[in-house]
N, C-alpha and C positions, 0 to 999 in steps of 0.2 A: 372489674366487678368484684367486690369483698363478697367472704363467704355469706356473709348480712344480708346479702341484696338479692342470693338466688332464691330463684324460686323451683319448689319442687314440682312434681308430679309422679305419681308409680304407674308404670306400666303392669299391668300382669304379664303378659304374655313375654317380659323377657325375668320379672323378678328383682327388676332393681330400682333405686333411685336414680332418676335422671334430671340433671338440672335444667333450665331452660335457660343458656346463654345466650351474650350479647349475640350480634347478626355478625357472619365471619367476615363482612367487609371494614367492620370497627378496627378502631387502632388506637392505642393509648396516646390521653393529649399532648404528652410527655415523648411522644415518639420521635426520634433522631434520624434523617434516613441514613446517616452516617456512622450508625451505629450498625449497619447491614455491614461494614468490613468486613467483621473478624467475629468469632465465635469470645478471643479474647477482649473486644469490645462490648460484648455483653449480646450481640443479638446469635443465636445457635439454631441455624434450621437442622433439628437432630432424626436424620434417617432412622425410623426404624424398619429396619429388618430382622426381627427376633424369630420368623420361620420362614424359608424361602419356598414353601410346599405350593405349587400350584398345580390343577389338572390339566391345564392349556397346553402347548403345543407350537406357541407363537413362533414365528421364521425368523423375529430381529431378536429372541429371547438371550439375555447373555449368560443363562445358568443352563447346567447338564441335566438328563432326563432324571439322573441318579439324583439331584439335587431338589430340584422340583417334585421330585415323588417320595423323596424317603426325609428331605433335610431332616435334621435336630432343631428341634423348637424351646427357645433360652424363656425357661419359669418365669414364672409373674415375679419368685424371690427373684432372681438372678434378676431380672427388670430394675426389681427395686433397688438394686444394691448397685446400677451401675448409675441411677438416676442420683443416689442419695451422693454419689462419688463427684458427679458433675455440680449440684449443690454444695458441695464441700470445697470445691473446687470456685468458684462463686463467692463463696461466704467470706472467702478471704481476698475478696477485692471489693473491700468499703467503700473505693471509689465510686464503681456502679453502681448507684442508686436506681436504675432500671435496668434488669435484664429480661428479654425478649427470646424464647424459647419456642420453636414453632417444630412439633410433634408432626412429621409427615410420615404415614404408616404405608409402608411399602409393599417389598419383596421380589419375589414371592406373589400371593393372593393374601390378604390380611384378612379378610373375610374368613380363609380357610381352619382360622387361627379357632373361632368360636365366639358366642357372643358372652359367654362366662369369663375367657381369658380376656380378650377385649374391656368388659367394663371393670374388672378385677385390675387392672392396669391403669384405666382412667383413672379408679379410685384412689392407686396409689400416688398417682402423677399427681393429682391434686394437692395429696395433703406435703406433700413434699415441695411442691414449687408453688408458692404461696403467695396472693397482695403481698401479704404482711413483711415478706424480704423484699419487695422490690420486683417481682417475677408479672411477665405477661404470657401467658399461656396459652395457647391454641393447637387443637389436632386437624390436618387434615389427609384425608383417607385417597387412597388410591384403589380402585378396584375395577374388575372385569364386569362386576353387576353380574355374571351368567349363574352363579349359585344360591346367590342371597334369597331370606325372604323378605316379608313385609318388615318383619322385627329390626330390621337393620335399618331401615327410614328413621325410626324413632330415634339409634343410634346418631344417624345423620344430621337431624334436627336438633339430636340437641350437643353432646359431645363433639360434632361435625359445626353448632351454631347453622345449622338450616343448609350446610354446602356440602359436596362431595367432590371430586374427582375420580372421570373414568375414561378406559383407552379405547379410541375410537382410532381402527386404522383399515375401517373398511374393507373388503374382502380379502386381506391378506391373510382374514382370519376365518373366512368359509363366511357361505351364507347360514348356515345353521346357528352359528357367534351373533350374524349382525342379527339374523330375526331375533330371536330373546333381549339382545343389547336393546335395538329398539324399541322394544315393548318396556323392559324394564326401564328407559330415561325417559318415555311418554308418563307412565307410572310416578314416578319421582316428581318429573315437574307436576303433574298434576295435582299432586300433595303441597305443592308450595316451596319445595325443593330446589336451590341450586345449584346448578351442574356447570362443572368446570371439565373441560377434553382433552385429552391428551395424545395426541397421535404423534409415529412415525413415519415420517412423507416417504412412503412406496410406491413401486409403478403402479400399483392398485389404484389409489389414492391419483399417483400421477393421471391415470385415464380416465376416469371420472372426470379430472379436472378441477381445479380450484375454484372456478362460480360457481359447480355443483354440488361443492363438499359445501362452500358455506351456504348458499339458501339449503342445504340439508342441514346443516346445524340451527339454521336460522329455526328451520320449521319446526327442529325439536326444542325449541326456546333454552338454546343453552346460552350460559353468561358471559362463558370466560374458554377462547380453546390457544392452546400450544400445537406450535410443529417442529419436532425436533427432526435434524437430518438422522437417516436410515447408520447407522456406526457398524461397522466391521469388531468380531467377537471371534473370541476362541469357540463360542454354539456354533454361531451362522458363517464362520469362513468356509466357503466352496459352494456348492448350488445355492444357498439358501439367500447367499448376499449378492451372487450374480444374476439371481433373479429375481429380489425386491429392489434394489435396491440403486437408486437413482445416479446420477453425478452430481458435486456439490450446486453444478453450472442447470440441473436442471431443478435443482431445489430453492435454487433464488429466483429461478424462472418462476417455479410455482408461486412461493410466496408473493413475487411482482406481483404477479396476477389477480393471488388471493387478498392480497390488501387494499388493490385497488377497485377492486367490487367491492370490499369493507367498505372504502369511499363514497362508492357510486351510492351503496343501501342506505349508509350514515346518511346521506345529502337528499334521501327520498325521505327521514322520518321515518325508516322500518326500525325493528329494535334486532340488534347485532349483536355477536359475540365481541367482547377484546379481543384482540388477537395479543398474544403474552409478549412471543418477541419484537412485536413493533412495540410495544411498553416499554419492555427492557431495552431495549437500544435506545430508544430515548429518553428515557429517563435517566437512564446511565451517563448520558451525555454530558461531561462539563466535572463528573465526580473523579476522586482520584483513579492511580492506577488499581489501588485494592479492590475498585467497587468490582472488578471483571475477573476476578479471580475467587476459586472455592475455597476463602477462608475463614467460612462463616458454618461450613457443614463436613459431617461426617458422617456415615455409614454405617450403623450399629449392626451386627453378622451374627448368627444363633450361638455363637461356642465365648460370643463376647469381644471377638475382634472387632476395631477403629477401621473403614477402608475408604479410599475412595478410587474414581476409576484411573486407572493410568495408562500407558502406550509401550508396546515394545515390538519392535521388527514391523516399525514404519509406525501404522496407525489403529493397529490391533489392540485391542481393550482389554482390560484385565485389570483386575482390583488388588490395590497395592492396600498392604496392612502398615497402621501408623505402631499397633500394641495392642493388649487386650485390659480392658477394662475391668472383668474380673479379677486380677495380677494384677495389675497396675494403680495410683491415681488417674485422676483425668488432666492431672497437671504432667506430669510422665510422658503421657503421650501426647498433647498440645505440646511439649517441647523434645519430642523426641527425635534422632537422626534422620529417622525416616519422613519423617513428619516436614522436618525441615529443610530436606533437601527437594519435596514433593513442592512446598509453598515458593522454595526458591526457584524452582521450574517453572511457575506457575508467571513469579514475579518478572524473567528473563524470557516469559512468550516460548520455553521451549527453544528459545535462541534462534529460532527461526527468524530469517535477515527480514521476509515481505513483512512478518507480523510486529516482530522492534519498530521498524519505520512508517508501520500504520496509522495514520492519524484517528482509525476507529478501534484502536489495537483495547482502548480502554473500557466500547462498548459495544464489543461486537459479538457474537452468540456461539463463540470457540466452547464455551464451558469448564473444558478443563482441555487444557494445552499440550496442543501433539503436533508431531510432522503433518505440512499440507502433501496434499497427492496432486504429483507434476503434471503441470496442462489439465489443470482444474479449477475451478473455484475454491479458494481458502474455506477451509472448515469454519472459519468465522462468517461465513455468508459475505463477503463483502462487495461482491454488486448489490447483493439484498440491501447491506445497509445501508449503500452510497443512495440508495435512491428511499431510504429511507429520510435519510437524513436531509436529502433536498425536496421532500416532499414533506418534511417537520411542521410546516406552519400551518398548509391546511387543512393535515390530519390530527395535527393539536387543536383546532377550530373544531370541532366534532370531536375530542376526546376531554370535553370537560366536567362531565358526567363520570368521568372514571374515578374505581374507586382507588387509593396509591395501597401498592400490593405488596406484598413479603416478595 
């Protein structure tokens, strides 16, 4: 959509102009999915985390209490100045006649940030990444929903194009979290809103059970939910991951399960969430080795660091820095040492013997490549996938209504 074709509205109650965007499940005609590689192919899903400040508490959290409550929060200028670099960076490959930029605001709580910082940053992402070069542009928001008010829906509807995402991980986060949680995504849908979920499969989540988590999603009419496995962190190493946190053997057990009630609803005619990684793995299926690999995003840090996450002493997380984008081009750091020996990790599976000789090594939900843990499920799900993949046909029979997603 050229700037020609928006259409305004003012809000009072936040003070600004907001546009009324296309719907967030749109996608330019011109869209490539093969342009999902590489950040160097022109598609960039660009992390931001310009404050990591949140008031939460979460057990899988992989930032410090010291980080969470005090971080440093990088100026709307410093915003600008790393965006106008990645632009510059762009400007000089005339080849790309489309590039694909998908703003996914993190953290941290991004909410915490304000809704002055907040739209002071759309404004500037706008006029920086433009129709007029080539740019597809989209933000989407990650949030806990527990502080916001009404004012941030509007944000949602229109900067968010009517979507949001938010983390639903069921009582690992107190009953006091889910009552407000639930209120506020009743709230949301009600406005016309939709809600995409993002949970961390815990024994919480585990006991409940998978049929109960999805008619619980069902009933909140959400669209779209993720389950990412529970990860081991420099926060949560010792009580915190010995007591959320599942085995890989019982996280593919869950999803079994949770997919296949997906089925059972799909085949009654109720309306369902996607599930993201039955998406992803199939649709992955048949693409190169790139498509399964993070070389399409980065992880912008408040002081200006590149990161994304990486592994040491087995399968411990911790965020590796490519460079810092204030000091640097964004050429610099897409080819830097670091940078290259992360992608070449990424390209070698980690060197891991089961995951080289995986026939699903290209589509399976590793993420980002680490050691598997002995007499366990691979951190790629791959019982999940095996039977993902031979139950493909008649859960692509019921998935043609979906919309093809970033």
């Amino acid at each position: 959509m050229s700037k020609s074709e928006l259409k305004f509205s003012r809000k009072k109650t936040i003070g600004q102009i907001l546009p009324e965007q296309s719907d967030y499940k749109d996608i330019p005609a011109d869209f490539d999915q093969n342009m999902q590689l590489s950040i160097e192919n022109g598609f960039f899903v660009f992390t931001m985390m310009p404050s990591l400040r949140c008031s939460l508490n979460c057990p899988h959290c992989y930032l410090s209490l010291e980080q969470r409550r005090n971080s440093p929060i990088m100026s709307v200028d410093q915003l600008e100045i790393a965006c106008k670099k990645v632009d510059e960076y762009y400007s000089g490959k005339t080849h790309l006649k489309r590039k694909v930029i998908v703003f996914y605001w993190y953290g941290g709580e991004p909410t915490d940030m304000g809704l002055d910082y907040m739209l002071d940053a759309f404004n500037r992402i706008e006029k920086i990444f433009t129709e007029e070069k080539g740019y597809y542009v989209r933000h989407d928001i990650l949030t806990s929903l527990i502080k916001i008010d009404e004012a941030w829906f509007d944000i949602f509807r229109t900067w968010g194009r009517g979507h949001f995402q938010t983390s639903f991980d069921g009582l690992m986060r107190g009953k006091g979290y889910m009552r407000l949680w639930d209120k506020r995504v009743r709230e949301a849908t009600a406005k016309g809103l939709s809600v995409s979920t993002i949970s961390v499969v815990n024994n919480e989540l585990m006991e409940d059970g998978p049929e109960a988590v999805l008619d619980y999603l069902c009933e909140l009419e959400v669209d779209e939910a993720s389950f990412l496995p529970f990860m081991l962190n420099e926060q949560n190493v010792g009580n915190k991951y010995e007591k959320y946190a599942p085995p890989m053997s019982g996280y593919s057990d869950f999803m079994i399960k949770l997919n296949t009630h997906w089925y059972k609803l799909k085949s009654e005619g109720k309306k369902v969430p996607y599930i993201g990684q039955m998406s992803y793995v199939i649709s992955r299926k048949g693409m190169p080795p790139a498509a399964n690999i993070p070389g399409q995003t980065m992880f912008l840090l408040p002081e200006g660091d590149f990161v994304l996450p990486d592994y040491r002493d087995g399968y411990l997380e911790y965020m590796k820095p490519f460079g810092n984008i204030l000091e640097q081009t964004f050429e610099e750091i897409l080819t830097s040492k670091s940078r290259k020996e992360y992608i070449r990790k990424q390209w070698t599976r980690n060197r891991n013997t089961e995951c080289v000789t995986c026939t699903h090594k290209n589509n399976c939900i590793m993420e980002f490549w680490k050691p598997n843990r002995e007499g366990d499920d691979c951190f790629g799900a791959k019982k999940y996938v095996d039977w993902l993949i031979n139950n493909e046909s008649k859960l692509n029979s019921l998935s043609h209504d979906q919309p093809l997603m970033f």
